[in-house]
VOGU-3710 file (C-alpha; in Angstrom, 3 decimals, decimal comma):
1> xxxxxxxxxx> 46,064/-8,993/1,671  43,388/-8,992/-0,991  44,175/-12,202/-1,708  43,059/-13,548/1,715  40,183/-11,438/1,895  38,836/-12,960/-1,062  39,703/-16,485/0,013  37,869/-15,740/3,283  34,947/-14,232/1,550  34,616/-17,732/-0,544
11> xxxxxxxxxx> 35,297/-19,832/2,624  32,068/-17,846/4,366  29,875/-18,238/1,514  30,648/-21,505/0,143  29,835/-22,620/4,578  26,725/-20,459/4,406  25,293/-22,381/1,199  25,892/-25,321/2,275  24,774/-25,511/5,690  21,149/-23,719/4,056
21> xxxxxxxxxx> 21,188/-26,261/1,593  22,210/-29,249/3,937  19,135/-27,865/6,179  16,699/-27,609/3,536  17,512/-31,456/2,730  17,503/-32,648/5,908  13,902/-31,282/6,328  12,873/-31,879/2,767  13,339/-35,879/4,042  11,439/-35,532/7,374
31> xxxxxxxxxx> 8,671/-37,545/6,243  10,794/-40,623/5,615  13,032/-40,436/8,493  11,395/-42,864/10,388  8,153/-45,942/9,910  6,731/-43,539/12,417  7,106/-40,395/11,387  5,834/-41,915/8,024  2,654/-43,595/8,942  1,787/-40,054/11,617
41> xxxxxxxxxx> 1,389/-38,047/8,032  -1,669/-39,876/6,689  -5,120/-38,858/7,069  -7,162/-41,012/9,814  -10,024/-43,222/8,364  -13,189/-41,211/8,287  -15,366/-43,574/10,238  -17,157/-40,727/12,980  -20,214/-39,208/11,818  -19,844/-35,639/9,746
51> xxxxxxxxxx> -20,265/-32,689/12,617  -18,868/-29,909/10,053  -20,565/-28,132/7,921  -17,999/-26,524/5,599  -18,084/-23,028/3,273  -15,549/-23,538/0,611  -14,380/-20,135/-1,567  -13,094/-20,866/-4,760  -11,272/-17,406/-6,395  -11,533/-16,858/-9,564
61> xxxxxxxxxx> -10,034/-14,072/-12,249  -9,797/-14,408/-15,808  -10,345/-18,069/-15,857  -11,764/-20,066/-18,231  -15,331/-22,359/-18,167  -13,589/-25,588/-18,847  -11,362/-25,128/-15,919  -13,357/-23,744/-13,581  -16,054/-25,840/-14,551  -14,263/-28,934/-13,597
71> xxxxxxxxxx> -13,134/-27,291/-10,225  -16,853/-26,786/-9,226  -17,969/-30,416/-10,468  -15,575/-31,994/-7,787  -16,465/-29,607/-4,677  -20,219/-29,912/-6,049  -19,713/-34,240/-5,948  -18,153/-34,281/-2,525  -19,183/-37,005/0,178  -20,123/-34,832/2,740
81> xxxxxxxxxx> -23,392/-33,879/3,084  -22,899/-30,058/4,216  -20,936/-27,784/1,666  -21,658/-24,604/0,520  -19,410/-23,803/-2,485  -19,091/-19,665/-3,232  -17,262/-18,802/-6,445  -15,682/-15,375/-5,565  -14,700/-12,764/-8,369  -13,870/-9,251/-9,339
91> xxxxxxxxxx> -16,366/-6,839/-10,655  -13,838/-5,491/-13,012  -13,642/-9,594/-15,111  -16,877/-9,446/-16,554  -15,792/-12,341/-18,609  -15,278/-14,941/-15,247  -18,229/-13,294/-13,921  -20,328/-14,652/-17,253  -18,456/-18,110/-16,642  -19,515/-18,425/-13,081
101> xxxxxxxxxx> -23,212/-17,032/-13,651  -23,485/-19,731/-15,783  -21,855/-22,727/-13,613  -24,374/-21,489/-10,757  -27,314/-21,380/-12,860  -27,005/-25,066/-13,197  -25,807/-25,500/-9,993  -28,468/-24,481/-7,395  -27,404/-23,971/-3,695  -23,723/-22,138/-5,553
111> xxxxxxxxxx> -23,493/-18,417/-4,264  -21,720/-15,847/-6,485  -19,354/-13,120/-4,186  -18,095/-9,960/-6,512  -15,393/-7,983/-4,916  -15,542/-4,196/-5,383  -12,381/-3,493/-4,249  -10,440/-0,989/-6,419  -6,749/-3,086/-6,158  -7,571/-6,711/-7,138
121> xxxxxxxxxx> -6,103/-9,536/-5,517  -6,718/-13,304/-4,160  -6,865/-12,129/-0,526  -9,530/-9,737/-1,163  -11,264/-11,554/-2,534  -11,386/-14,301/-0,260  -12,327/-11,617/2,136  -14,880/-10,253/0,686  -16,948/-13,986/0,289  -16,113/-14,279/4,003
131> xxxxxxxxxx> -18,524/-12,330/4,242  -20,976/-14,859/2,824  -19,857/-17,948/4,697  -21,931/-20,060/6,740  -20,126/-22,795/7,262  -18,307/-23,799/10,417  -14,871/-24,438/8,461  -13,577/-22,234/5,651  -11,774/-23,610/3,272  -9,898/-22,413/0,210
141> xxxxxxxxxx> -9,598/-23,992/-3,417  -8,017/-21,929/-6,330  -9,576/-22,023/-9,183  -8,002/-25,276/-11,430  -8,007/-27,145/-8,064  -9,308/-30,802/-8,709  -10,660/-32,356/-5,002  -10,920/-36,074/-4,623  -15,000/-36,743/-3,564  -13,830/-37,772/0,460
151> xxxxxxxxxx> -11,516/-35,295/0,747  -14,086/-33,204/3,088  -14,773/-36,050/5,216  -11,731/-36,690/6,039  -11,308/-33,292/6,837  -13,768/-33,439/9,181  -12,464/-36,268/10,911  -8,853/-34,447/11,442  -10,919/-31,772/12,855  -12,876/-34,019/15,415
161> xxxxxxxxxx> -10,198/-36,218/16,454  -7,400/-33,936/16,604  -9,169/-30,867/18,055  -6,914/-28,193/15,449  -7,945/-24,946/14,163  -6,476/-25,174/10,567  -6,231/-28,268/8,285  -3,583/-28,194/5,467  -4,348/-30,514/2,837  -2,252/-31,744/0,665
171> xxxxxxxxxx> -1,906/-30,063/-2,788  -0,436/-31,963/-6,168  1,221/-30,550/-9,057  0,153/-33,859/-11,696  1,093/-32,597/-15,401  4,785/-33,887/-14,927  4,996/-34,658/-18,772  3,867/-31,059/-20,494  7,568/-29,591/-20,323  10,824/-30,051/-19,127
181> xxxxxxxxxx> 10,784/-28,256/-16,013  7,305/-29,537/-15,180  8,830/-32,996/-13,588  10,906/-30,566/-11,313  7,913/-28,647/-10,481  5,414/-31,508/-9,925  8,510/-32,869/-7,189  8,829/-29,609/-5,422  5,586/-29,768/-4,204  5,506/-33,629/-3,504
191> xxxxxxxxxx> 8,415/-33,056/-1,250  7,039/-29,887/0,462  3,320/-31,120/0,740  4,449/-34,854/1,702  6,988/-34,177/4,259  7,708/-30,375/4,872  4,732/-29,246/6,172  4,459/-32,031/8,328  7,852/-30,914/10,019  6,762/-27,077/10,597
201> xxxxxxxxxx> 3,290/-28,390/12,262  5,734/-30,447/14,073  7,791/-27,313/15,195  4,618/-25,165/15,844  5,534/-22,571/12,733  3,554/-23,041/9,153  3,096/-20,706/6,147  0,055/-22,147/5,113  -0,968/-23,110/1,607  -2,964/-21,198/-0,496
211> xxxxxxxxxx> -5,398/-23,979/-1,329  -6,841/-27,525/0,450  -6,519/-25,408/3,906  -9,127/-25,203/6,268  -9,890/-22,834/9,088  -12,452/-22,481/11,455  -14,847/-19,541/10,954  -14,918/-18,116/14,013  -11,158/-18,379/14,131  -10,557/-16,418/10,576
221> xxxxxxxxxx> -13,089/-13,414/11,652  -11,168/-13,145/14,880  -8,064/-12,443/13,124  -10,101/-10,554/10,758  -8,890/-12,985/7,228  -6,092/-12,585/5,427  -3,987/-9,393/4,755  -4,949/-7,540/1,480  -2,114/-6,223/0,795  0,206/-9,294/0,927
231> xxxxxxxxxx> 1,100/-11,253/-2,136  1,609/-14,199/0,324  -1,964/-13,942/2,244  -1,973/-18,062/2,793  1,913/-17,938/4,422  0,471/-14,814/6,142  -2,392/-16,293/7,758  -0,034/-19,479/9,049  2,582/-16,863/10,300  -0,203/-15,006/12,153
241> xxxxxxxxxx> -2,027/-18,150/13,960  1,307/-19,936/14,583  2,282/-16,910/16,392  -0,978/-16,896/18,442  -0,501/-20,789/19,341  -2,832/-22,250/17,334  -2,988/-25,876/16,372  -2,468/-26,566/12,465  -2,458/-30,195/11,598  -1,118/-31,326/8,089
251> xxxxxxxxxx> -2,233/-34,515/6,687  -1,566/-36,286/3,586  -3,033/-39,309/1,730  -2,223/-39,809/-2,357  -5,762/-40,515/-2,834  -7,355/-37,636/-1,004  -4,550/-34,640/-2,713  -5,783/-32,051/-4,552  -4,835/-32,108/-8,360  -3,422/-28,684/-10,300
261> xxxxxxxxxx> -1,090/-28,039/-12,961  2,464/-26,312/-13,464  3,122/-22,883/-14,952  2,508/-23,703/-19,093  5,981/-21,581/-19,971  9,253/-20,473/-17,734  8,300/-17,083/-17,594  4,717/-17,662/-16,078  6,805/-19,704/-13,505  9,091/-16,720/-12,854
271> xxxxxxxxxx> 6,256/-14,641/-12,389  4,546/-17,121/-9,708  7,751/-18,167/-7,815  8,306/-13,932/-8,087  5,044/-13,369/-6,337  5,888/-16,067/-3,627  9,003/-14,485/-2,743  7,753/-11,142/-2,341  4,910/-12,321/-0,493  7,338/-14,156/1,747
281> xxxxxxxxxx> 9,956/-11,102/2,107  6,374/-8,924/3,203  5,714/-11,360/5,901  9,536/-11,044/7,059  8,944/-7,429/7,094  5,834/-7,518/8,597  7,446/-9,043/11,924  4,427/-11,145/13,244  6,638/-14,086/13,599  8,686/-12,313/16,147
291> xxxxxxxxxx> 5,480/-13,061/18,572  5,910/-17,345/18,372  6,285/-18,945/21,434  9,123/-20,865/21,160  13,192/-19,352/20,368  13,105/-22,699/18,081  9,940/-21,856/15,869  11,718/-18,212/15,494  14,695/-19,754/14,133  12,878/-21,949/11,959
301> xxxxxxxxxx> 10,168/-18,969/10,524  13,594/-16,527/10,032  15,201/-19,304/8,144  11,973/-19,968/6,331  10,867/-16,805/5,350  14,315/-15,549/4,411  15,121/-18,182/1,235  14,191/-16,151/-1,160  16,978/-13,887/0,005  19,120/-16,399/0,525
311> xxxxxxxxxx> 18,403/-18,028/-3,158  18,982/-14,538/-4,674  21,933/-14,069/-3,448  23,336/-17,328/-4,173  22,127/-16,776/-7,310  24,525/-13,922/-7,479  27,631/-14,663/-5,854  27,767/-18,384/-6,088  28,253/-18,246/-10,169  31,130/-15,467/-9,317
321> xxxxxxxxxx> 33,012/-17,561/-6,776  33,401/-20,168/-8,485  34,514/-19,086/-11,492  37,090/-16,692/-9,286  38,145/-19,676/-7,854  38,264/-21,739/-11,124  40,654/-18,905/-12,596  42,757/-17,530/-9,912  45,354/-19,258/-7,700  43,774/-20,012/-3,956
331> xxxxxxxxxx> 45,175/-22,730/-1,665  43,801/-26,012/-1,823  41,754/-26,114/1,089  39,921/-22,546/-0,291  39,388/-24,644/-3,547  38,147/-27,370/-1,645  35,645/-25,869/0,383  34,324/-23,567/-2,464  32,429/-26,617/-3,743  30,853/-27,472/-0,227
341> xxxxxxxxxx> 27,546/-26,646/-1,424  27,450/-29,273/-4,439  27,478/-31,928/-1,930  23,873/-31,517/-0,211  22,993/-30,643/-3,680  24,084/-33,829/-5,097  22,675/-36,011/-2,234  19,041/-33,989/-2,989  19,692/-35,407/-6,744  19,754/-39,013/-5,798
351> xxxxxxxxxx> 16,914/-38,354/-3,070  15,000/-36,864/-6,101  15,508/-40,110/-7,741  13,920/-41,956/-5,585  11,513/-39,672/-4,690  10,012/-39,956/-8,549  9,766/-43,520/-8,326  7,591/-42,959/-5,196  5,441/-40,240/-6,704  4,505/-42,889/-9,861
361> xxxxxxxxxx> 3,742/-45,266/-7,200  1,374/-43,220/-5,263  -0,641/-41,290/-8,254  -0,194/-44,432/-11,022  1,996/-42,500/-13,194  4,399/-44,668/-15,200  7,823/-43,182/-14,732  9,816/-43,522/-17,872  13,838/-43,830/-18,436  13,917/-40,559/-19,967
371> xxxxxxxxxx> 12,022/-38,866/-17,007  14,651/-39,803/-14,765  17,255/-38,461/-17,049  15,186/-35,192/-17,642  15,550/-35,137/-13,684  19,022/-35,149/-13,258  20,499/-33,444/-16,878  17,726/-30,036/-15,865  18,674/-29,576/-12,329  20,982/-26,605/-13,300
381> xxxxxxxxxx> 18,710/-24,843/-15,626  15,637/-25,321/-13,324  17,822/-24,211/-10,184  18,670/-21,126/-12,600  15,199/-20,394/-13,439  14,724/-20,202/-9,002  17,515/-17,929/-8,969  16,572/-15,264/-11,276  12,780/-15,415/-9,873  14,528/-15,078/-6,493
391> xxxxxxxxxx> 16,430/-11,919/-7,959  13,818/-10,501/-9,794  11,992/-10,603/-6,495  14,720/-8,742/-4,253  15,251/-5,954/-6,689  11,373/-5,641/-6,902  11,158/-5,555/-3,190  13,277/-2,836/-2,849  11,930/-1,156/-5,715  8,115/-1,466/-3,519
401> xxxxxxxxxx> 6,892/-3,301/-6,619  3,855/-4,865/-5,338  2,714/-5,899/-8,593  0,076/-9,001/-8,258  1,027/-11,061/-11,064  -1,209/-13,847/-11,222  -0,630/-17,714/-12,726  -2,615/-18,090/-15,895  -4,429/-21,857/-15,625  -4,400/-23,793/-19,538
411> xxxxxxxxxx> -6,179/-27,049/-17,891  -2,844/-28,713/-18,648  -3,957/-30,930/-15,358  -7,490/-31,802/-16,824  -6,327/-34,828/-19,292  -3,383/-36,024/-17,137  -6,225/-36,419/-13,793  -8,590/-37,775/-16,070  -5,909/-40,899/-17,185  -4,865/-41,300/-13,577
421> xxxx> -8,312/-41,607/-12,751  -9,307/-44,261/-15,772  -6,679/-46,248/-14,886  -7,422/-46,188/-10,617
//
């Protein structure tokens, strides 16, 4: 009897895995499933005349001048001719309060927002130099984010000709070459910013990104910004104007992405992905999604917004099935089906593949041999590294650890933009 209970526990988990992870890579790929659904991602050419004027809020804590600096210098050089640019900070960092003071005293026209707020964190500060907008879009840059000059415009153009409410931009991770999980971070967000997003536009459900999105004005003070309290505030705010039928449209265009940089060691990474997955277990909690339209954009937002509880506990169980399986005596067919979930994960791998080769090709990175071997020899470690952030999130969750712990920025992304852009 215990036998078969164990066999059927395998059978159930080793079917839940992999129809999640068959899911996940079936919508990873939506992008390239057809010349269509290709070409409907890019940004339109921005031939109308600007009829935006934009207020973008770049948060800032414990940053340094170099990076920040060269953050400001793009938003400061854009194309279109109505930006106001509002560097938003904490009264308790009087160190990025110095760095910005001094940006905006040779920047005229920059506006300085200091956030008393006793608990610190991105979303109130963002709501605090709401406050101080003027613009008829908001949008949202962290603080290392590099914006190509005509990004704006093209924004504006999405805005005319599609009539949404929220932009996404698209956001790239460009540093591939600083560490070995770096490659594997750099693709993460190609796929999700290339293709994902496009899908949940698509399906009417998005958790926004936390930078390159735009919102009208009007818009954010009706639904009175983002949540203070949520370590996710950008999936949040998509979660909240999904559910109230408003139209987000994602574009994407290699020349028009906004450049950052990975996580400079594995446990900074823990820490972010840890933050993401709370933030995304809040918004589960939090039940807003519950009010979409659709049954189908439910299923998709439950799915969603339930992977990091789904990661963490296959970081758990998956290690102990397999290794019950590996040593005890099951039938074949419980044997079998036990290693389900390596085949999505091994299609993913060969996607990956090529996946790289079109990431060189659209930022002029030269992919090397040993790149694509770093690809395919870290995917354990790096799918190890998810797990225990995806843990380490669950236990805090249940813990009600709401601990902000935010990404330090080394300007790893500086020198690695700056060669892309020489050689462009």
């Amino acid at each position: 009897m215990l036998s078969a209970l164990v066999s059927a526990a395998i059978v159930v988990i080793a079917l839940t895995l992999f129809a999640t992870s068959g899911t996940n890579l079936w919508w990873m790929l939506h992008a390239w499933r057809t010349p269509e659904t290709y070409h409907e991602t890019f940004y339109l050419p921005a031939v109308g005349k600007p009829c935006h004027s934009f207020s973008i809020i770049v948060p800032a804590r414990h940053e340094s001048e170099a990076v920040l600096s060269a953050t400001v210098a793009r938003l400061v050089n854009q194309t279109h001719p109505q930006v106001e640019i509002i560097l938003a900070v904490g009264h308790d960092d009087p160190s990025t309060v110095q760095v910005v003071q001094k940006i905006a005293a040779g920047q005229p026209g920059l506006k300085i927002s200091v956030d008393q707020s006793e608990v610190k964190n991105k979303p109130r500060q963002l709501n605090t130099a709401l406050a101080d907008c003027t613009g008829d879009i908001v949008g949202v840059f962290d603080a290392e984010s590099l914006a190509a000059a005509e990004l704006l415009a093209h924004v504006d153009e999405v805005f005319q000709t599609s009539n949404a409410d929220v932009v996404q931009g698209a956001v790239q991770l460009v540093n591939f070459q600083s560490s070995w999980f770096s490659l594997r971070n750099c693709l993460e967000y190609y796929f999700w910013f290339r293709s994902r997003l496009h899908l949940h536009a698509q399906k009417q459900f998005i958790p926004l990104g936390g930078n390159t999105v735009f919102v009208r004005r009007t818009l954010l003070n009706e639904v009175n910004g983002w949540d203070g309290n949520c370590l996710a505030e950008d999936c949040d705010l998509g979660v909240r104007l999904s559910a109230l039928g408003r139209k987000v449209s994602v574009a994407f265009d290699p020349r028009l992405v906004t450049r950052e940089e990975t996580p400079d060691t594995i446990y900074a990474l823990v820490k972010q992905r840890t933050r993401w997955n709370l933030g995304f277990m809040q918004v589960l909690h939090k039940g807003d999604w519950r009010k979409l339209p659709t049954r189908r954009a439910r299923n998709l937002a439950r799915f969603t917004l339930t992977q990091p509880m789904t990661q963490a506990f296959s970081g758990l169980v998956l290690p102990v099935a397999l290794l019950t399986v590996v040593a005890g005596k099951f039938p074949m067919v419980v044997t079998l089906t036990s290693f389900l979930p390596a085949v999505p994960t091994i299609a993913m791998l060969g996607f990956e593949t090529a996946a790289l080769r079109a990431f060189g090709r659209d930022y002029d990175f030269r992919i090397r041999v040993r790149d694509y071997v770093s690809l395919v020899f870290f995917m354990p470690a790096y799918q190890l590294i998810l797990s225990w952030a995806a843990v380490r999130s669950a236990f805090r969750f249940f813990a009600g650890n709401f601990e902000w712990e935010k990404t330090a920025h080394t300007g790893a992304h500086l020198s690695t933009s700056a060669t892309a852009d020489d050689a462009a």
